[in-house]
C-alpha positions as CSV (number, residue, x, y, z in Angstrom):
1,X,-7.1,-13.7,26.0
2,X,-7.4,-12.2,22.5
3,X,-4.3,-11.6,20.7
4,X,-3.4,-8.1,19.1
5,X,-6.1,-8.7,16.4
6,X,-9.4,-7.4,18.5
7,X,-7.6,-4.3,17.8
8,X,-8.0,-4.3,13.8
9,X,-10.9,-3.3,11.9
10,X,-10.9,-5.9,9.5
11,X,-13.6,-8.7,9.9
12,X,-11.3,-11.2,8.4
13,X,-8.5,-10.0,11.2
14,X,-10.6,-9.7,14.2
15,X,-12.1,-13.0,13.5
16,X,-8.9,-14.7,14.1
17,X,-8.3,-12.3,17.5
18,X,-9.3,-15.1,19.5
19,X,-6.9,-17.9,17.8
20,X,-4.4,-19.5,20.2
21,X,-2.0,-18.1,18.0
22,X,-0.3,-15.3,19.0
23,X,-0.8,-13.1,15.7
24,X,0.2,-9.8,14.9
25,X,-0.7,-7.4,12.2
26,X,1.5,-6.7,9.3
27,X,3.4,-3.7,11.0
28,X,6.6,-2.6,12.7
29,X,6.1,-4.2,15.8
30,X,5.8,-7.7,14.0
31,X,8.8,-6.8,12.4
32,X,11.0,-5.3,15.4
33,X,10.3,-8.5,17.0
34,X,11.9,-10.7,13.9
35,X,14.9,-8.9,13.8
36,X,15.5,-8.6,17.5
37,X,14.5,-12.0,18.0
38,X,16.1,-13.7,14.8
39,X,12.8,-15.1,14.4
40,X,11.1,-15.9,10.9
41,X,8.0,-14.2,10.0
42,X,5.2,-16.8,9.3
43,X,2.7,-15.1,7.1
44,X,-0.9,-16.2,6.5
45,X,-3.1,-14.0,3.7
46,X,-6.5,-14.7,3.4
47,X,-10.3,-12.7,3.0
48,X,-13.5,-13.2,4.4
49,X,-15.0,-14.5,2.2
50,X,-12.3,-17.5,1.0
51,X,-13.8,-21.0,1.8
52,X,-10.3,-22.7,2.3
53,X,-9.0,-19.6,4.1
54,X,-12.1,-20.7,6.5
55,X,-10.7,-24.5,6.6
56,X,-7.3,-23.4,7.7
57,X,-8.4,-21.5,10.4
58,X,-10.0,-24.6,12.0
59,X,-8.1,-27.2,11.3
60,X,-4.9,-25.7,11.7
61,X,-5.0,-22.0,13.5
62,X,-7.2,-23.3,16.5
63,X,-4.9,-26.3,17.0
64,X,-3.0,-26.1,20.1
65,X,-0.2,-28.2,18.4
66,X,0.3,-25.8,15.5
67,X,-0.2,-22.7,17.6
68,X,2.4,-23.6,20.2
69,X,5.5,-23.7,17.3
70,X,4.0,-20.8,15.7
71,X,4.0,-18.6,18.7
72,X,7.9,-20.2,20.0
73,X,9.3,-20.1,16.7
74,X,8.1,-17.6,14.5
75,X,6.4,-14.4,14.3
76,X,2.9,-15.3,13.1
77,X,1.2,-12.2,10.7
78,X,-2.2,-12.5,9.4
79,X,-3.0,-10.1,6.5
80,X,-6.1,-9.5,4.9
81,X,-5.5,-9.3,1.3
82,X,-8.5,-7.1,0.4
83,X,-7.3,-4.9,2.7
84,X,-3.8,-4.9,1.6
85,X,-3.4,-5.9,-1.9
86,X,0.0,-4.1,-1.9
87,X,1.4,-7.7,0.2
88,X,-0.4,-9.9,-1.0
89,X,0.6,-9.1,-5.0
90,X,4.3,-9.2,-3.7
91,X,4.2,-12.4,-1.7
92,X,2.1,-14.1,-4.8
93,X,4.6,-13.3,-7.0
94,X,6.7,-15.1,-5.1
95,X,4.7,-18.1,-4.5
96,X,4.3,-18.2,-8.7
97,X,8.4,-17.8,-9.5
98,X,8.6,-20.6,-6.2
99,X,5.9,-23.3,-7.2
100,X,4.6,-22.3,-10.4
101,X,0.5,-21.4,-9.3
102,X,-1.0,-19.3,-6.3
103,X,-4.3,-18.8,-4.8
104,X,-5.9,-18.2,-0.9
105,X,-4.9,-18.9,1.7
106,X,-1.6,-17.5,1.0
107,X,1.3,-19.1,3.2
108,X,4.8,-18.0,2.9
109,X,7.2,-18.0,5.7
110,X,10.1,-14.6,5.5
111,X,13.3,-13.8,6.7
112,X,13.2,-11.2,9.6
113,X,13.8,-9.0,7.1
114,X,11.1,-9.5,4.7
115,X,12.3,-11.6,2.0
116,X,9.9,-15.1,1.4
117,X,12.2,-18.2,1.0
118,X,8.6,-20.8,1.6
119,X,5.0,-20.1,0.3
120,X,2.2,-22.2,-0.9
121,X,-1.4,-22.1,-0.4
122,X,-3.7,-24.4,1.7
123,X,-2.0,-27.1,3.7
124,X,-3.8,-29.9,6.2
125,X,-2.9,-29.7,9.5
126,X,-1.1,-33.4,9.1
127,X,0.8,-34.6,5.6
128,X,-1.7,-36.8,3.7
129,X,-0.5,-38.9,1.3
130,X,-0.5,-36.1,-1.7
131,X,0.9,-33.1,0.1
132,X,2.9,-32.3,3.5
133,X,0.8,-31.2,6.7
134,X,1.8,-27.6,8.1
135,X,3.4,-29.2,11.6
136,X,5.9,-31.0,9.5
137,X,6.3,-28.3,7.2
138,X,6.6,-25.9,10.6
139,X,9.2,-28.0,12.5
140,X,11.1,-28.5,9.2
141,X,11.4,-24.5,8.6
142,X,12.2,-24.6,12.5
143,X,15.0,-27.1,12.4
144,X,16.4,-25.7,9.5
145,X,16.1,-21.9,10.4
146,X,18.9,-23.5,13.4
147,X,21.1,-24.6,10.9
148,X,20.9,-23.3,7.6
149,X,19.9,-19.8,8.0
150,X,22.5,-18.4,6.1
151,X,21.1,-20.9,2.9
152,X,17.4,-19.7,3.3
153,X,18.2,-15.9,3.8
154,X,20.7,-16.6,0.5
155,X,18.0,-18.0,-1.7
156,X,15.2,-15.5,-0.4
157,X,18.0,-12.3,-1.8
158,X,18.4,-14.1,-4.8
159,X,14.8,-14.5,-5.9
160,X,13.8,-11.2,-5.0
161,X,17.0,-10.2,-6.7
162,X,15.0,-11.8,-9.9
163,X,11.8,-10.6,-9.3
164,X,13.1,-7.1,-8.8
165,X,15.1,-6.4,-11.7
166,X,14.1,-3.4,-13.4
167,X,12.1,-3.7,-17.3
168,X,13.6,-2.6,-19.9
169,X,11.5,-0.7,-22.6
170,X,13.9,-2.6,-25.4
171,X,13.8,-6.0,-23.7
172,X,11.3,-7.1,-26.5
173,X,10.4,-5.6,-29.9
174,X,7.7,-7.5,-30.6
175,X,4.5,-5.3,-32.0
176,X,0.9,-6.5,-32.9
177,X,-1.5,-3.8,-34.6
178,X,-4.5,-3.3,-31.9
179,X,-7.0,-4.5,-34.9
180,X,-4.8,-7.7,-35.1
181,X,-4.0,-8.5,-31.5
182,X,-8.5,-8.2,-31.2
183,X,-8.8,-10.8,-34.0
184,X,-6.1,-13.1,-32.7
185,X,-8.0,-12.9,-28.6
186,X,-11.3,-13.4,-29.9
187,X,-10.1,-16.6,-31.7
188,X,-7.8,-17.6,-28.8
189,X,-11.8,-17.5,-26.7
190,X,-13.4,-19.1,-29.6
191,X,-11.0,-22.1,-29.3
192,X,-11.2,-22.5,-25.3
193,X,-15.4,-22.4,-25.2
194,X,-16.6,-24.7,-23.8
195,X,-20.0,-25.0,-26.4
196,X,-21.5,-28.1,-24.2
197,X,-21.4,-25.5,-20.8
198,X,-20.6,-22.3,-21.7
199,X,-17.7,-20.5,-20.3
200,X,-14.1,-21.2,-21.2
201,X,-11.9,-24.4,-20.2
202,X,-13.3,-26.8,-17.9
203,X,-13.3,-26.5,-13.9
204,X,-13.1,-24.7,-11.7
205,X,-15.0,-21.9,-14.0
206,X,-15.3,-18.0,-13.1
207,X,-17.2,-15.9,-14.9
208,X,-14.3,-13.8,-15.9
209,X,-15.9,-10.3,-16.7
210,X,-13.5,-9.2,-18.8
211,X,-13.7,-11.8,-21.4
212,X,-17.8,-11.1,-22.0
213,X,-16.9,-7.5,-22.0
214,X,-14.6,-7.7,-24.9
215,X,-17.0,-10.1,-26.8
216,X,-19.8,-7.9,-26.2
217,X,-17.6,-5.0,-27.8
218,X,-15.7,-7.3,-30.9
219,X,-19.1,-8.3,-32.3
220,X,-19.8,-4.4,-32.5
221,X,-16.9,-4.2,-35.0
222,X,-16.8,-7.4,-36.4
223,X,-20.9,-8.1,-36.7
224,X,-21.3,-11.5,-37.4
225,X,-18.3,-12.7,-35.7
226,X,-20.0,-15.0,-33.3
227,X,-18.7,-13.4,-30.1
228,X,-22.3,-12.3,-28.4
229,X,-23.5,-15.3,-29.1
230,X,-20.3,-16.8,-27.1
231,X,-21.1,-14.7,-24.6
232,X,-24.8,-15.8,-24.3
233,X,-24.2,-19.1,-23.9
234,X,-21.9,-18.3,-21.2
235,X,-24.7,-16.0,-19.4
236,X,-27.6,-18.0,-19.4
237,X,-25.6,-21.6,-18.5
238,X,-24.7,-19.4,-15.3
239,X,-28.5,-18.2,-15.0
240,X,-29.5,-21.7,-15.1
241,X,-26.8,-23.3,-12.7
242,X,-26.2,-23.4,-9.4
243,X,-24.0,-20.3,-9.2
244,X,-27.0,-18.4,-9.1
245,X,-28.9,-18.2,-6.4
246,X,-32.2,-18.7,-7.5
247,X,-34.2,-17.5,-4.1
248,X,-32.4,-14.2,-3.5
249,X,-30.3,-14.0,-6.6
250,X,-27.0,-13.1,-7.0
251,X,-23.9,-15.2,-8.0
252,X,-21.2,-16.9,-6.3
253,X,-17.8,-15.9,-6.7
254,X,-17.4,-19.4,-9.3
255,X,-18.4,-23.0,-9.7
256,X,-16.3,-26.0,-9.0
257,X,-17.4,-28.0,-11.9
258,X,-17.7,-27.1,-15.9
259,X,-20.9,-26.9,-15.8
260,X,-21.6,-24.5,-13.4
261,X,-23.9,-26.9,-11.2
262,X,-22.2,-26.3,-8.1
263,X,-20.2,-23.3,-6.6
264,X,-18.4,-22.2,-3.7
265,X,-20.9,-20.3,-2.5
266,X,-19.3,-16.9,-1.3
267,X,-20.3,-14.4,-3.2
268,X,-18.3,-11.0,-4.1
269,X,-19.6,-7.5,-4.8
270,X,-17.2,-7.1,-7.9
271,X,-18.5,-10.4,-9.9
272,X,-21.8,-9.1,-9.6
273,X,-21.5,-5.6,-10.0
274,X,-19.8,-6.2,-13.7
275,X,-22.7,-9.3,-13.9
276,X,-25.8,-6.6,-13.8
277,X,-24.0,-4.4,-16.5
278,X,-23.5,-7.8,-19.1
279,X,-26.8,-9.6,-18.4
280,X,-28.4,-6.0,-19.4
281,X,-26.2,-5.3,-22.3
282,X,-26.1,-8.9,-24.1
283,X,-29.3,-9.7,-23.1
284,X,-30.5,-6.6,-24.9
285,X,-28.1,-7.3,-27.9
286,X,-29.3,-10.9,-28.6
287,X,-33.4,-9.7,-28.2
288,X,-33.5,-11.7,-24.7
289,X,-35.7,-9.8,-22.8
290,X,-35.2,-12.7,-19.8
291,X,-31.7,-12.6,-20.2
292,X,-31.4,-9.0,-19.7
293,X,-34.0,-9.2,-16.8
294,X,-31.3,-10.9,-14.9
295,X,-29.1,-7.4,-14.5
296,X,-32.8,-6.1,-12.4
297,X,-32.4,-9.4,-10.2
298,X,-28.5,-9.4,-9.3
299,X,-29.5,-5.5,-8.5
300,X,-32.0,-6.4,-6.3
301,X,-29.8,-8.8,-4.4
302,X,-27.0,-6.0,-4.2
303,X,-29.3,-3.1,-2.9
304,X,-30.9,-5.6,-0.7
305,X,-28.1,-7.7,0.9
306,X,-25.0,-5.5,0.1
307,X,-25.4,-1.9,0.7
308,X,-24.8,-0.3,3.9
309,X,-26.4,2.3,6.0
310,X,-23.7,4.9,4.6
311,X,-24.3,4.5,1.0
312,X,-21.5,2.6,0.6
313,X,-21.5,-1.4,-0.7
314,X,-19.9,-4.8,1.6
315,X,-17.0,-6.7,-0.1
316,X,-18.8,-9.9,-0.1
317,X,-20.5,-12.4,1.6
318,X,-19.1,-16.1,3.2
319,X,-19.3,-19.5,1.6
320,X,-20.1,-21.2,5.2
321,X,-22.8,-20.9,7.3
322,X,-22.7,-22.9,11.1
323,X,-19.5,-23.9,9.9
324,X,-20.5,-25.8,6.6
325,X,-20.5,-24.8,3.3
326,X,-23.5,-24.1,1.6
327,X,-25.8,-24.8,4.5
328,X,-27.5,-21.1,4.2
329,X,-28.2,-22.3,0.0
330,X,-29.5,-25.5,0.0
331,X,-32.4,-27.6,0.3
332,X,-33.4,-31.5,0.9
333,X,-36.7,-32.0,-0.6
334,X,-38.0,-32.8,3.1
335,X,-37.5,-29.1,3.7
336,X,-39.6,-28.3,1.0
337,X,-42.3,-30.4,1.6
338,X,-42.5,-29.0,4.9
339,X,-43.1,-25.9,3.1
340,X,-45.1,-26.4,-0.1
341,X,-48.1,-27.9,-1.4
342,X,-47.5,-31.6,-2.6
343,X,-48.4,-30.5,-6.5
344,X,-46.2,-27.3,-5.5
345,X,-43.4,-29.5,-4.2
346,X,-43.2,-31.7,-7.0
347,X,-42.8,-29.2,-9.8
348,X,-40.3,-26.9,-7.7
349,X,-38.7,-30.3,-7.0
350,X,-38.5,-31.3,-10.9
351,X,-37.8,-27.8,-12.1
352,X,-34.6,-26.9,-9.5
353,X,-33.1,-29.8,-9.4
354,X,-33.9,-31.2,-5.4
355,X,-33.7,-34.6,-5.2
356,X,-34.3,-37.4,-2.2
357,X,-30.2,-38.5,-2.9
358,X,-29.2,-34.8,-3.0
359,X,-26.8,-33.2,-5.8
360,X,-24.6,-31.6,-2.9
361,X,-23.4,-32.8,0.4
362,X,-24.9,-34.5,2.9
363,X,-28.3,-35.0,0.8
364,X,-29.1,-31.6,0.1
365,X,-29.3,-30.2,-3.3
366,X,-28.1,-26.7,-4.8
367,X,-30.9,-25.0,-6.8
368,X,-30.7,-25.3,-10.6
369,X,-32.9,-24.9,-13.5
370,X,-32.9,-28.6,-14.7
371,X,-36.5,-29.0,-16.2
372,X,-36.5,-26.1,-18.7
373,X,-39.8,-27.3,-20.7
374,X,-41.8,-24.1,-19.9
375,X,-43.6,-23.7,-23.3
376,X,-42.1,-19.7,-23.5
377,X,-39.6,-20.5,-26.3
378,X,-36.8,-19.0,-23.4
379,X,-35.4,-21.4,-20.8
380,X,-35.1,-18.8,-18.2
381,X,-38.5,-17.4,-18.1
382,X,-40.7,-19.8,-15.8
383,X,-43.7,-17.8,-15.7
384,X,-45.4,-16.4,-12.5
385,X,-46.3,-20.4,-11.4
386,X,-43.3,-20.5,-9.8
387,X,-43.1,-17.1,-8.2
388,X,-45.2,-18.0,-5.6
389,X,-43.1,-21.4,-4.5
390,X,-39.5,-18.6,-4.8
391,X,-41.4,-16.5,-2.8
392,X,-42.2,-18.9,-0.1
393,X,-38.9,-20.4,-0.2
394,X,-36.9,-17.5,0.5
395,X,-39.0,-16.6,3.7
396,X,-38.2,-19.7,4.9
397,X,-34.7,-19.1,3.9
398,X,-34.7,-15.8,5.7
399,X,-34.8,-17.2,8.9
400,X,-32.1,-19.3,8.4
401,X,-28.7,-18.6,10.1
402,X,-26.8,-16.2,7.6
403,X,-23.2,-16.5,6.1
404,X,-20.9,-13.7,7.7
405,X,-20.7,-10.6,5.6
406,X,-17.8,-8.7,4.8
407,X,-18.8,-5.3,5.7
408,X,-15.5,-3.4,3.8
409,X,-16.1,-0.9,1.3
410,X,-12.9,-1.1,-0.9
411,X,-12.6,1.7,-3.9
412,X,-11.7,-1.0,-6.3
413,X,-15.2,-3.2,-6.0
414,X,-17.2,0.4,-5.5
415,X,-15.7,1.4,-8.1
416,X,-16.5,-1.0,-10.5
417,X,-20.5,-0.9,-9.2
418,X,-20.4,3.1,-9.9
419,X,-19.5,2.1,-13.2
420,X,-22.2,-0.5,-13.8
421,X,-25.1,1.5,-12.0
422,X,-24.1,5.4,-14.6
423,X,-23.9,3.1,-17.6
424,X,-27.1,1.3,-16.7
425,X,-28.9,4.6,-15.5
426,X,-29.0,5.9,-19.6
427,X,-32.2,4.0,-19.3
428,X,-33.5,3.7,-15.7
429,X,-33.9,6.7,-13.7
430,X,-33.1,4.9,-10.1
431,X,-30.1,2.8,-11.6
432,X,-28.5,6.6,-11.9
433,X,-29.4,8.1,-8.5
434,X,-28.2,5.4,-7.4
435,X,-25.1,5.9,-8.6
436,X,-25.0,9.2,-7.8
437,X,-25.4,8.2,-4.3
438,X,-22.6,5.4,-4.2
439,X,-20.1,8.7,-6.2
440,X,-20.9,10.7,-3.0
441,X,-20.0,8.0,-1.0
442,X,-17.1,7.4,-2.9
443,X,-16.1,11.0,-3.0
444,X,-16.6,11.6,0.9
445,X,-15.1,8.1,2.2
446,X,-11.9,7.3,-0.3
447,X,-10.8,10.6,-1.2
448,X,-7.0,11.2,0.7
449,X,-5.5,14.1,1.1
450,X,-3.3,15.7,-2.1
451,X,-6.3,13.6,-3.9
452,X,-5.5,10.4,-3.0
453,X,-7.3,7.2,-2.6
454,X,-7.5,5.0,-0.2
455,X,-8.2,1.4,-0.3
456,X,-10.7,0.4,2.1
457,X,-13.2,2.6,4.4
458,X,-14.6,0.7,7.2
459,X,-18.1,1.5,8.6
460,X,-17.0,4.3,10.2
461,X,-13.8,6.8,10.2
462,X,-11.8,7.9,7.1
463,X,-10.6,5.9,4.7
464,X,-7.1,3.9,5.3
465,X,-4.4,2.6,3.5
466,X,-2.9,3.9,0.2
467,X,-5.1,2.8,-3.2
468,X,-3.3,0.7,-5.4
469,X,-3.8,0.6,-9.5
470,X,-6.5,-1.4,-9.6
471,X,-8.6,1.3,-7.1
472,X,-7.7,3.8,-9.3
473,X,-8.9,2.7,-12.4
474,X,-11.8,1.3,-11.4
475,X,-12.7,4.6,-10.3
476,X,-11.6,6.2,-13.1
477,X,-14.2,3.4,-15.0
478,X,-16.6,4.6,-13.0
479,X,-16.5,8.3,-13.7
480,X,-16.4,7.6,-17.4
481,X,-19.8,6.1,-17.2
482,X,-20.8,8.6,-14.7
483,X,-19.9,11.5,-17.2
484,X,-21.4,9.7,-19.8
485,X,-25.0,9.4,-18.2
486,X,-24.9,12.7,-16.7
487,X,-22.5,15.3,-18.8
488,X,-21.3,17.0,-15.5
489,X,-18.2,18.8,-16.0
490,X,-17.0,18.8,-12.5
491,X,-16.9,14.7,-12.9
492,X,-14.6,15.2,-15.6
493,X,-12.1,17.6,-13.8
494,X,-12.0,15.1,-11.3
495,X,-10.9,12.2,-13.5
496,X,-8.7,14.4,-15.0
497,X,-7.1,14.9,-11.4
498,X,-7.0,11.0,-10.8
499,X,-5.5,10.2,-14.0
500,X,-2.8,12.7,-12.8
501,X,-2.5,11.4,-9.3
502,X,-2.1,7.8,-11.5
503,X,0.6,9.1,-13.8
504,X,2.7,10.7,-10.4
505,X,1.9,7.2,-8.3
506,X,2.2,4.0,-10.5
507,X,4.1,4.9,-14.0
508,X,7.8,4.2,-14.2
509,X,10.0,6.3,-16.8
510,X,10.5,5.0,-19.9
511,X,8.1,2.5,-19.6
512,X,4.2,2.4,-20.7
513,X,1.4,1.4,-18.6
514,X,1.2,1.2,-15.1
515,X,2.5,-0.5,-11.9
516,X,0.7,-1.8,-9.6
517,X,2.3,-0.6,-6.4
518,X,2.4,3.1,-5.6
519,X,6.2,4.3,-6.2
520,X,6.5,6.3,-2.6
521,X,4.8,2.6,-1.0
522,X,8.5,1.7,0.1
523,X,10.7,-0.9,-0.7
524,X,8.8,-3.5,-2.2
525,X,11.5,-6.8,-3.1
526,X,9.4,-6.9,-6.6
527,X,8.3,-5.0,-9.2
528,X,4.3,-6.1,-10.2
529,X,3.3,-5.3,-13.7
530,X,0.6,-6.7,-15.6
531,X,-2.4,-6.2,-18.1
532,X,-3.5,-9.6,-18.2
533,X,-7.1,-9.9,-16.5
534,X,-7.4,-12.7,-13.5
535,X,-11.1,-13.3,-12.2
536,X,-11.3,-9.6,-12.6
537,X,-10.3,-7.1,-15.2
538,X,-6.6,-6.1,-14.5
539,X,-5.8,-2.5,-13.6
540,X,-4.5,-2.2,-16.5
541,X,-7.0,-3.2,-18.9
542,X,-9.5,-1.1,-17.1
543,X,-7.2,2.3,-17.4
544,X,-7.5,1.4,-21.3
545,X,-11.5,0.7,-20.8
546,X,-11.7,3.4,-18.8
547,X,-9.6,5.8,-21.1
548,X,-11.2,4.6,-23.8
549,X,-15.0,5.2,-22.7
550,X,-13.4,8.8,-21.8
551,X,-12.6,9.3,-25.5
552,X,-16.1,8.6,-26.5
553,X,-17.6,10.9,-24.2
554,X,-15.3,13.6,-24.1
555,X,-14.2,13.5,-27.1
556,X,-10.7,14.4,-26.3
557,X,-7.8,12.4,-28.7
558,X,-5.6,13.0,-24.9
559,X,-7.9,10.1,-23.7
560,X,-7.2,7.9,-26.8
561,X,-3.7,8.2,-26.8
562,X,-3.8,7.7,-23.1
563,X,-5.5,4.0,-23.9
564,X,-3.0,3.5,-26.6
565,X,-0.5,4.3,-24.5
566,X,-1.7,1.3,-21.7
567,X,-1.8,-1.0,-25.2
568,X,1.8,-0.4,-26.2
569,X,3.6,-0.9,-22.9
570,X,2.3,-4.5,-23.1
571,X,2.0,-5.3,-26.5
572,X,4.9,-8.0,-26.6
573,X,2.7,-10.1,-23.9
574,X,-0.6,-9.3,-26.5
575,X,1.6,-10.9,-29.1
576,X,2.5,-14.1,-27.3
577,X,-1.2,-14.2,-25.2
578,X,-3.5,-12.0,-27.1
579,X,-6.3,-13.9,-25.3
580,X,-5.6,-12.6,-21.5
581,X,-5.6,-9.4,-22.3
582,X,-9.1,-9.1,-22.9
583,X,-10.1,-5.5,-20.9
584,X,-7.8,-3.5,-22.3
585,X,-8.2,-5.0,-26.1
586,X,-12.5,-4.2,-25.2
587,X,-10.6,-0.2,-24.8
588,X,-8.9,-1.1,-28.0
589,X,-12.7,-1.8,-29.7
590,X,-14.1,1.0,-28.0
591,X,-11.7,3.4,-29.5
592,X,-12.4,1.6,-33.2
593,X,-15.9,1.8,-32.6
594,X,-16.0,5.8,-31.5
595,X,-13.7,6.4,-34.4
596,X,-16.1,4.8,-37.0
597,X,-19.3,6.4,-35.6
598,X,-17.9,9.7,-33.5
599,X,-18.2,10.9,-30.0
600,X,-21.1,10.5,-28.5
């Protein structure tokens, strides 16, 4: 029978409903059941699209063993972070003050009264030799939850205790000038490229948005700096790896290696919405017409793969395919044979990369631009020879069994696509009617009552659950760039309204910036505050972005001091780590650049 899952609407719920585990949803039933029960809460966050959130659910969800100490000795919950990012930014923090790192699957094991006193990430079935197996880990919690309940539920008050405690505005007096804290990031990114790959650090490697954003703005007020040319590198080692996907385009969500040869292959609407906007604007900065032709591609996979029938665009797309990653992406150079001429064969073969060994698992290969010797001068234009063989290819392709697609339209990731389509639309016609299309969608499906937003909207119904900071600034990006392409004055009255319903919801007195949980969203055991960017820009940093690109088209100092405002209320972390801060320090050069030329 299916559990109380087949009653959700999220993909990454119901596809657990049939899981010999007895789940529930985050909820008061769940929670009734602790506390009358005396029961722990087992908690499992994931998304559809996580590869290892995938692995757990076989190897350890669908094993009876597991299932059967679950469903006697806890209360098993299984949240879907996209859905609620509220949990899942409370239980991380957590997880970071309890082991020192994070990431998906989320596991964290609660007092019946909500407090974590166990969380990690992904854990084997059965302990291997570098890390304990979830059975072990599940019958020790059991044993000791018998015995030493008193010591668990103690340590769980105390650490939220900690990560509750209120912030002082005169905790730290430590102030960096905006002008400063810009020069000290972009040399904190200078030191960490990678010049052999691109990118920054070694593996795994994301494309981090926010970092290319920034440099694309610094070498607008500092020409000569270096930092497009930073950011070039980084955009055409991804063009010619295997992150993209060279058939259908697109990029996965990041690549396990430095060089960006292979990735997990999910792929996420935010990572490419922000991708079509840089390709376009460096590729046009450096005078790379191939470069920038990449934004047209990663559009073309969007519209194609991602949009729905309501206007609206999917969340993302799986890694896995008949239960193995990758399967959907790659090739053995049998396959191709079997579908190109022999003199077709061997120069795809040469060109991408496809081997007889294999470069991936199992001897298939991941697509990658290896042979670059094209006679063009510009490694990423091929030439039409090749368009035929893609073409081919990708029918093939098409008939393959699909990856699962997450079909949840959340405000954040919509958001930042309005944002990308208005500011590309200055110079293509359909890039802005499109975007007019995804605002009425955004308008009609995420808009709450007492102007609210929500989070997610489902394919059909209203909207549901409360927006957190990073949905609202997003959308607040995207009506900056809306305004800006289109002047319409009823675009700015409503960003004026959401930067209102942002001030009641997520700032706390006496302090600048923004939380990231909504103040009326109950009881949360910690405070979350932060304008560091992660994979994607923080909410933070995109208020100041946001605020910022409001300035220049508005021309209105409120909108300045507003971004200025964001700056200040974390300027002791710019002092110690000017280099994660890299959104809201692109605000910072936006507001230099507008001041030295004037509003548009």
């Amino acid at each position: 029978m299916a559990n109380r899952l087949v009653l959700e609407k999220s993909p990454y719920l119901v596809a657990h409903a049939d899981d010999p585990v007895d789940w529930f949803p985050w909820g008061e039933e769940a929670l009734e059941k602790a506390r009358r029960e005396d029961l722990p809460i087992f908690l499992s966050l994931g998304f559809s699209a996580c590869h290892w959130c995938h692995v757990i659910h076989r190897e350890s969800f669908l094993d009876p063993d597991i299932a059967g100490i679950l469903n006697r000795s806890f209360v098993p919950v299984k949240v879907d972070r996209q859905e609620r990012p509220d949990l899942d930014a409370v239980i991380m923090a957590f997880c970071i003050a309890m082991t020192g790192g994070g990431g998906w699957p989320l596991t964290a094991i609660l007092t019946p009264g909500g407090l974590p006193f166990f969380a990690g990430t992904y854990f084997p079935p059965r302990a291997t030799a570098w890390t304990p197996g979830l059975l072990d880990i599940l019958s020790d919690v059991s044993n000791r939850w018998r015995t030493e309940k008193e010591d668990l539920a103690s340590f769980a008050s105390k650490l939220a205790g900690k990560l509750a405690q209120p912030l002082s505005p005169d905790a730290v007096e430590m102030h960096v000038p905006p002008g400063e804290a810009m020069d000290l990031a972009f040399e904190s990114l200078r030191q960490s490229e990678d010049t052999r790959c691109g990118g920054f650090g070694t593996a795994p490697k994301f494309p981090i948005p926010g970092n290319l954003l920034f440099l694309l703005h610094y070498e607008r007020i500092r020409p000569g700096s270096g930092a497009l040319a930073i950011a070039a590198r980084q955009l055409e080692a991804m063009r010619l790896g295997g992150v993209f996907d060279h058939l259908g385009y697109g990029f996965s969500r990041y690549s396990v290696d430095r060089c960006w040869h292979i990735p997990h292959f999910e792929k996420m609407l935010p990572d490419n919405a922000l991708l079509a906007l840089l390709y376009n604007e460096v590729g046009s900065a450096v005078s790379r017409p191939a470069l920038a032709r990449v934004s047209g591609e990663v559009r073309k996979y969007l519209e194609r793969d991602m949009r729905r029938p309501d206007g609206g665009y999917c969340a993302s797309e799986d890694a896995d395919s008949e239960g193995e990653e990758g399967l959907f992406y790659t090739w053995t150079r049998e396959e191709v044979s079997r579908i190109l001429h022999e003199d077709e064969t061997e120069r795809f073969c040469e060109a991408f990369g496809v081997s007889w060994d294999g470069n991936f698992e199992n001897g298939r290969s991941v697509l990658r631009l290896e042979n670059k010797k094209n006679g063009t001068g510009d490694p990423l234009d091929l030439g039409k020879p090749f368009e035929g063989s893609r073409a081919l290819l990708l029918a093939e392709r098409s008939g393959r069994v699909r990856p699962a697609r997450d079909d949840s339209a959340l405000a954040e990731w919509n958001g930042l696509l309005l944002g990308a389509l208005a500011r590309l639309g200055r110079d293509d016609p359909g890039c802005l009617e499109e975007a007019r299309s995804l605002w009425r969608f955004c308008l009609g499906r995420f808009s709450r009552q007492g102007g609210r937003l929500s989070r997610v909207a489902y394919a059909y119904g209203p909207g549901i659950h409360n927006g957190c900071l990073d949905d609202y600034s997003a959308m607040l990006w995207g009506l900056s760039e809306l305004y800006g392409s289109t002047g319409d004055r009823e675009i700015l009255e409503k960003a004026e309204q959401l930067y209102g319903q942002m001030e009641i919801l997520f700032a706390r007195p006496g302090l600048e910036g923004f939380d990231f949980l909504p103040s009326d969203g109950g009881p949360y055991p910690a405070r979350i505050r932060h304008g560091e960017d992660g994979a994607l820009p923080s909410g933070n940093g995109l208020a100041a972005y946001a605020a910022a690109r409001w300035f220049r088209f508005s021309g209105d100092i409120a909108w300045k001091e507003r971004a200025c405002s964001v700056y200040r209320g974390f300027e002791p972390g710019m002092a110690r780590f000017p280099g994660a801060f890299a959104t809201l320090l692109a605000g910072m050069a936006e507001i230099q650049e507008v001041e030295a030329e004037g509003p548009a």
